[in-house]
C-alpha positions, 0 to 999 in steps of 0.5 A: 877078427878084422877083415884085412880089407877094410877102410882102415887098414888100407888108410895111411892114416892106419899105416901109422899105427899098428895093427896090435895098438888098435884094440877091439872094442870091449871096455865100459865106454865103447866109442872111446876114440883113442886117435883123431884124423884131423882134415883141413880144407876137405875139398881136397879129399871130399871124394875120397872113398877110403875116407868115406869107409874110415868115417863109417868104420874108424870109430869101431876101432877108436878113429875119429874123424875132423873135417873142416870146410868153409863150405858145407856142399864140398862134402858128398852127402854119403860121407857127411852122413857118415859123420857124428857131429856137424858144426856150421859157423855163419858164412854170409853166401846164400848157397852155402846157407842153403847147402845147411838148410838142406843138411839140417832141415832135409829140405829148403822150403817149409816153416821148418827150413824159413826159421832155419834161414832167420836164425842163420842170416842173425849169427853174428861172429863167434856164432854157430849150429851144432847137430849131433845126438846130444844135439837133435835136430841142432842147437845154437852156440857161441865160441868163446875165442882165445883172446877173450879167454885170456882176457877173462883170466886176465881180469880175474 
């Protein structure tokens, strides 16, 4: 049994499901997410303690949380490390290069974080870093846009 007090139940984002469609975890794949809180411009929520909770607690009851930012240091640790998978697309501020040093690397000095700032100061457009389990400690990617998807199709 859940406690009424927990995060989830008091997030609206709860309040617009019922209880009864939440279902304890129980089937082969436990962290199937049955729902997606998608969050936009986070700085305005970043603080949030309700959100920390539901970022902790929410995949037990099949929530997932999408935040996105344009700067990773608008997120407080706390709620950053609560998160599963961490996308950083380039972003030519030196701040914000090192606030993803940091997030990766642990630290912003060291051979480690030094081969970190090269590989973010070569991505070019499309180009990011990925960090998930799947993914340890990260792991370069390239988006495939959908004008250029559309292209392919096209040409096929």
């Amino acid at each position: 049994m859940r406690k009424s007090g927990t995060a989830w139940n008091r997030t609206p984002f709860k309040r617009c499901h019922p209880r009864d469609s939440v279902r304890p975890r129980t089937s082969a794949q436990p962290r199937k997410l049955t729902r997606l809180l998608v969050l936009d411009e986070a700085w305005r929520v970043a603080h949030s303690t309700h959100l920390e909770n539901l970022a902790r607690e929410g995949r037990a009851f099949g929530a997932g949380i999408a935040i996105g930012t344009q700067y990773p240091g608008d997120l407080p640790p706390d709620l950053s490390g609560a998160l599963d998978t961490k996308i950083y697309l380039k972003n030519q501020q030196p701040d914000h290069k090192k606030a993803v040093v940091r997030a990766l690397c642990g630290a912003n000095s060291g051979p480690e974080a030094l081969n970190l700032h090269g590989i973010l100061e070569r991505l070019t457009q499309f180009e990011g870093l990925i960090q998930n389990q799947q993914y340890l400690p990260y792991a370069k990617f390239k988006l495939l846009p959908f004008f250029a998807r559309m292209e392919r199709i096209k040409a096929a």
